[in-house]
N, C-alpha and C positions, 0 to 999 in steps of 0.2 A: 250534322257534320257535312260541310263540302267536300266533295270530291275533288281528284286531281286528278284520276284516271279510274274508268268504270271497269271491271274485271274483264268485258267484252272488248274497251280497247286493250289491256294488256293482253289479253290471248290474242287478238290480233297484230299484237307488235311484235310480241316475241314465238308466238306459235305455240305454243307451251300447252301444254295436259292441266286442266282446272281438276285438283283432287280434295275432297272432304266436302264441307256441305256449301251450300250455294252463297256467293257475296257478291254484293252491289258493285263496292269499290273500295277503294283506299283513298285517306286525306293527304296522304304523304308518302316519300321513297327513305329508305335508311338502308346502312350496310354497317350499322357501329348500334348494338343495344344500349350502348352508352348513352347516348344521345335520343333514341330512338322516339317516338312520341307514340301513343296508344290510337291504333287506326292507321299506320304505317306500313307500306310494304315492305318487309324485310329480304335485300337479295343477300343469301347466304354466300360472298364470293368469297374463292382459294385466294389469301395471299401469299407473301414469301415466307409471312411469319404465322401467320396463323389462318386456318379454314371458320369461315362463317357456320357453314354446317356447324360446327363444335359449340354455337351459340344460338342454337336456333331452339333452344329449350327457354333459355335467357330471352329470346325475342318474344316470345311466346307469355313471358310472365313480364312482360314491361309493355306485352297490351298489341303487341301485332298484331295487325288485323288481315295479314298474307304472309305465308313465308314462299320465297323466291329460289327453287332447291333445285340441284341436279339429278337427272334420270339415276345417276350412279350412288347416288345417296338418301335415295326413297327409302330401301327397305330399313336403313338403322331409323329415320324419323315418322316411320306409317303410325307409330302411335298417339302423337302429340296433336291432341284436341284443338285444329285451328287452320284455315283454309291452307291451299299449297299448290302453287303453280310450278309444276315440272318441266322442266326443261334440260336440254343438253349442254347446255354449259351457261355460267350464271353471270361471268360476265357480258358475255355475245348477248345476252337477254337484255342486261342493264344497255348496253351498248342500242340496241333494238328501239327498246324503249324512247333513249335520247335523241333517235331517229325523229321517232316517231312525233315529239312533242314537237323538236325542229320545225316539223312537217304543216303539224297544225296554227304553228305560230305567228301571228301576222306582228311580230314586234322587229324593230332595228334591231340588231344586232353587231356587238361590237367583240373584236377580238382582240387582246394586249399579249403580247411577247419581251422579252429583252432580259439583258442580261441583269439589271436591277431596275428597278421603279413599277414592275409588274400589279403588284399587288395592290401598292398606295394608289396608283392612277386609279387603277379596277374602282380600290375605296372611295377617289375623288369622285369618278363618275357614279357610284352607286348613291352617294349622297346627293351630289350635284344636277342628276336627273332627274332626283327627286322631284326637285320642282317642277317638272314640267308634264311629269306622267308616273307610271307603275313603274315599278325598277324592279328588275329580277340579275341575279350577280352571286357568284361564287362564295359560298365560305370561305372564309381561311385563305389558306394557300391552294384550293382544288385545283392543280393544275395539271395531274397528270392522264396517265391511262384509265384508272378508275374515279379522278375527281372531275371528269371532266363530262364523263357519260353521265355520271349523278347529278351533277350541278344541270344539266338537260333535262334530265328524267322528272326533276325538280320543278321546269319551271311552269308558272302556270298559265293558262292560256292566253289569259286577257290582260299579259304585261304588256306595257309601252316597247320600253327597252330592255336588251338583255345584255351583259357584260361580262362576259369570260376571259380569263388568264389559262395562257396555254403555256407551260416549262417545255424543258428539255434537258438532258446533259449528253445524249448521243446525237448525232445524227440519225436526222428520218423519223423523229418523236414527235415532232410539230405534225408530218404532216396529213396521217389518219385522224388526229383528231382537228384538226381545222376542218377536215371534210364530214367531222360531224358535227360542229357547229355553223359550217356556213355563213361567215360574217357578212354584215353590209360594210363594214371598216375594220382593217386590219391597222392596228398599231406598234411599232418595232419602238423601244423606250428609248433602246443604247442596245452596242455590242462594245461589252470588256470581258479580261481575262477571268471570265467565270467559267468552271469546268473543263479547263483547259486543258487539264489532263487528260480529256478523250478526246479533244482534240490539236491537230497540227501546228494552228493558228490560229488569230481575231478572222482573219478570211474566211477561215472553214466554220466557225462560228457564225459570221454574220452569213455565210449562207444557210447554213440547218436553223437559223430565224428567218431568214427568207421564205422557206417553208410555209409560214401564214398565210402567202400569198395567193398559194395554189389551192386555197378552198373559199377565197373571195368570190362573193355571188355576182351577177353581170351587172354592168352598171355600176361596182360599189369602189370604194374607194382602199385607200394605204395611204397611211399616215407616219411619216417616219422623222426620226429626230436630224435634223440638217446641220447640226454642229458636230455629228458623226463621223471620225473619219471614213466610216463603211457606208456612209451615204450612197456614194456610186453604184456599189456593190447592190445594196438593198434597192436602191429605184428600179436598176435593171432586171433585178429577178422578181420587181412588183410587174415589169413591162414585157418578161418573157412570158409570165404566168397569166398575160389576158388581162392586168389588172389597166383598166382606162383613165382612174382620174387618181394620180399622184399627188400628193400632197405633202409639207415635213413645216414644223417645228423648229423652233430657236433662236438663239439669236445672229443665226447667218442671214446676210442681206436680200438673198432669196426665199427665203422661210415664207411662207403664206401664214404663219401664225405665228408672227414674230416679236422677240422681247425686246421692245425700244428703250425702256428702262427699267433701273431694278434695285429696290431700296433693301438691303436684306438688315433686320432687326433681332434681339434678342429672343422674343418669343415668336413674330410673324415674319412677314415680306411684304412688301407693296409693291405691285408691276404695273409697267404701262404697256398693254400688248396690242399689236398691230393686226385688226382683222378683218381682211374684206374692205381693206382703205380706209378704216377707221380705226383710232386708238381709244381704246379700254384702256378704263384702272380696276383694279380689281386688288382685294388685302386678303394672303392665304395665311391662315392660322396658324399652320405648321410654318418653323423655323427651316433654315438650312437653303440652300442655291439649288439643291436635287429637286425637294420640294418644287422649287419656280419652273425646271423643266417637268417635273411630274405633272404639273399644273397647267401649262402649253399644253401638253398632251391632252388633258382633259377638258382644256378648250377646243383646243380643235375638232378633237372625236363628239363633244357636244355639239357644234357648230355644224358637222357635217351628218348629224344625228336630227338636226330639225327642231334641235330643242329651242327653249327662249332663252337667249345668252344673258339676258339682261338675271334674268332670276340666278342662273348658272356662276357669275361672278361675284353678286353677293353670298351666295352658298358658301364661297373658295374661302371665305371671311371664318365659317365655322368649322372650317375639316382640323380634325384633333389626329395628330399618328398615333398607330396600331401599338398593339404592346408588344414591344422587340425594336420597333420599326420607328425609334424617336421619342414615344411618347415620355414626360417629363413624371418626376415624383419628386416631390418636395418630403425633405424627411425634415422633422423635430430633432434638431441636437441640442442637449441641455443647458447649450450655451447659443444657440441661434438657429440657423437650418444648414442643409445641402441641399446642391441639386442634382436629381438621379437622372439621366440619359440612356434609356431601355432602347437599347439595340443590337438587343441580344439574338433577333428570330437566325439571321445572317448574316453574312459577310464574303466577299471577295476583294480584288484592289481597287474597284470603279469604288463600294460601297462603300471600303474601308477609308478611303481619301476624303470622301462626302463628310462621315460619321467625325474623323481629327476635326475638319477644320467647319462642323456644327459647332464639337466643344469648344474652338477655339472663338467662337461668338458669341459665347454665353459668357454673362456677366458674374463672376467673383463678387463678395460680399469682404470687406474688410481686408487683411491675409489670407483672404480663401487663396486653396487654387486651383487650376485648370488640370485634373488628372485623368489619362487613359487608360483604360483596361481591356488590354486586346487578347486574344483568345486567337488560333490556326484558324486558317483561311483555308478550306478543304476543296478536292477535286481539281487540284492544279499541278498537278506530275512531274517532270522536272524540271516547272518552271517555277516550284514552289517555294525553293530557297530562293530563288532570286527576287521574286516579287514581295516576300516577307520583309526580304533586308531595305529594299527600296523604298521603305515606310518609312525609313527612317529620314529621310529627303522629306517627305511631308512633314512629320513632326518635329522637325526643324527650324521647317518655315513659321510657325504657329508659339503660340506660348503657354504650349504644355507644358507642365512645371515637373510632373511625374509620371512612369508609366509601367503598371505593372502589365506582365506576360508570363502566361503559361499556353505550355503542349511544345511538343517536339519539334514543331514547324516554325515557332515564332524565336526559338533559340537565334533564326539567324539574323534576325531585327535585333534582339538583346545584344549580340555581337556587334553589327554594325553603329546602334550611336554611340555619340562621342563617351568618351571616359568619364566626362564631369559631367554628366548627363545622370540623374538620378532614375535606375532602372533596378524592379524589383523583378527577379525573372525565378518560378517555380516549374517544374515539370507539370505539375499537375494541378486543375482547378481547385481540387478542393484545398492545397496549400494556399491558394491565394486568400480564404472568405478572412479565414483570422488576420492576417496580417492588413488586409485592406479596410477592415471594419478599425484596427486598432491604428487606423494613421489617418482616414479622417477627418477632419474638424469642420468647424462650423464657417460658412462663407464657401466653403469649397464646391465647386461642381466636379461630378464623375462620372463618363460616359464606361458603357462597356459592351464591348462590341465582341462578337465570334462566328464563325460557321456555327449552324443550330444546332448539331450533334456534339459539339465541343463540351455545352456544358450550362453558357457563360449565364443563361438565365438565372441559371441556383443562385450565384453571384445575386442578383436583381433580388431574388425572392427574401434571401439571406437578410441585406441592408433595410427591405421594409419591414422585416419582422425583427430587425435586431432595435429600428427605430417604431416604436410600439403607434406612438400620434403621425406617424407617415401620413399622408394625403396624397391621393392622385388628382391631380385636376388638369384640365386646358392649357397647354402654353400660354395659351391668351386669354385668359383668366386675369 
């Protein structure tokens, strides 16, 4: 078994009491038994819903090989046969930790922010670096208070590169953990009306993403999207925070990583981008115009990363989107197929505008046709009627044929389009599965989009299981 960390670094990163019998190290870091691997440090951390301590019996029979526990809850666990580093509190410990790996790391290091593309970029570069070295990178969505010390704690030493997503929805959330990742490039995707109910403004927004800036290492860079209207905004507080060498994206005519053309297709994209005085082409797998600035993004952060761009552009050819986040499903209908549009993980109005007018690119088979399924747009306070109803301006533009809606927020979308506009509008998800699975047909494409708490993936799960020969595959396939 490789080690990831010997028990002598973890007492030294975290200070902690070693109790029970003696261990070398640990292969791996976990805070979910779910997931856990056998030879795993398990930190037992307090969340909002549940305390890890409560499963540290569970860790224990899925093969930990450390549990990670607080001074205040030794004496319920003194029994359980299996090492145990004590400590005063278990996040501050994971925290520690992620220091510490920081510390020993000689990889680049990259940090993404923004109000959408976060994640996919993260994905493009974890694929896309592939080729040029070790790639260490976030699960998932790890991007907050505890996915972001784990995703450190995690990485291992001898990666090339490392590539973290940092969220937010308050201010001041960026920027403790930017100071424990320490990027050599800070990348800002977009600021739109995401979470806007905590705050004022897109202003006050694009400054709590400006945040990234001030845990930039010396010498490193900020990477920011220049078709932005918060562009300004965002350079200046890369330029208050010590950052020296600015950089953006897009297709504005100052971009240093610039889209000179741009073929968008049914399953991919084909760009011509402008870099360092030379134009690249490059073919991204994934469909959709976000994708092409998602993909700017991840040239440039490669490019300023020292990778080989040349390996980096052919890459762009295979990136497939996540599940939520685009990826396509082809269902079997008894009389031909559909095509399923899984973009369920999220949603606000930047993503939501992206998401219409993907469907509105995707190719109908016979009478197919082009159907939305939108779901509430959450964390947007009382600017949330308003920017619900304002969809309806996009999918106007477009040649959505049908659209169904449920939750209490998208009432004001159902209100705003037109009357002869075919709109199925339910209060709640699960009124929508029956009625969407029974309308249907074959040739049709159907996107379905929500905030992730909404629901809208059952939708997704529903349609693959109700179509038995379903297939997932590659856009570009």
């Amino acid at each position: 078994m490789s080690l990831l960390w010997t028990m002598e670094e973890l007492v030294a990163a975290t200070g902690g009491r070693p109790v029970g019998r003696a261990l070398e190290g640990v292969s791996g870091v976990s805070i979910d038994t779910r997931t856990l691997n056998p030879g795993d440090a398990f930190f037992a951390i307090k969340g909002e819903k549940f305390d890890g301590h409560d499963f540290a019996t569970a860790a224990m029979v899925a093969g930990a090989g450390l549990l990670v526990v607080s001074e205040a809850k030794l004496p319920a666990l003194g029994r359980l046969a299996v090492p145990m580093l004590v400590v005063p509190d278990v996040l501050k410990a994971l925290e520690h930790v992620g220091q510490a790996a920081r510390a020993r790391s000689k990889a680049t290091v990259i940090a993404i922010t923004g109000s959408a593309g976060k994640t996919t970029t993260k994905e493009m570069l974890r694929h896309c670096l592939a080729t040029s070295g070790k790639v260490h990178a976030a699960d998932q969505s790890f991007n907050n208070h505890w996915g972001v010390p784990l995703t450190l704690a995690r990485m291992p030493v001898d990666c090339d590169y490392a590539v973290f997503e940092i969220g937010m929805n308050h201010p001041g959330e960026i920027r403790p953990l930017v100071k424990l990742v320490r990027p050599h490039i800070a990348v800002v995707t977009m600021v739109a009306a995401a979470h806007l109910g905590h705050f004022s403004s897109l202003e006050e927004i694009a400054r709590a993403k400006g945040e990234i800036f001030e845990g930039v290492e010396p010498d490193g860079h900020a990477l920011i999207n220049r078709d932005d209207h918060r562009w300004k905004t965002l350079s200046k507080l890369a330029s208050e925070a010590g950052v020296k060498n600015i950089w953006s994206f897009g297709e504005h005519a100052r971009a240093q990583f610039k889209l000179v053309k741009c073929c968008l297709n049914a399953d991919n994209s084909t760009i011509t981008a402008k870099v360092d005085g030379q134009e690249l082409i490059a073919k991204i797998g994934a469909p959709g115009r976000h994708m092409v600035q998602n993909a700017l993004a991840a040239i440039g952060a490669a490019y300023l990363a020292g990778a080989d761009l040349a390996k980096v552009l052919l890459a762009l050819a295979d990136i497939v989107p996540e599940r939520g986040r685009g990826r396509r499903h082809f269902l079997k209908h008894p009389e031909g197929s559909i095509t399923l549009i899984d973009e369920s993980y999220n949603a606000n109005p930047a993503s939501m505008k992206a998401a219409i007018q993907l469907l509105d690119a995707t190719p109908v088979d016979g009478k197919g046709r082009r159907i939305a399924v939108l779901g509430d747009m959450l964390e947007l306070g009382a600017h949330s009627q308003k920017l619900h109803a304002a969809l309806a301006d996009i999918i106007s533009e477009t040649s959505t044929d049908l659209v169904f809606l449920a939750g209490q927020e998208m009432k004001a979308l159902a209100d705003k389009l037109p009357v002869d506009f075919r709109v199925e509008y339910r209060s709640r998800v699960e009124e929508l599965q029956p009625l969407l699975i029974e309308t249907l047909k074959p040739g049709d494409a159907v996107m379905i989009k929500s905030s992730k708490s909404v629901g809208f993936s059952k939708l997704v799960d529903a349609l693959v299981k109700h179509y038995p020969a379903a297939v997932a595959r590659p856009v570009n396939a």
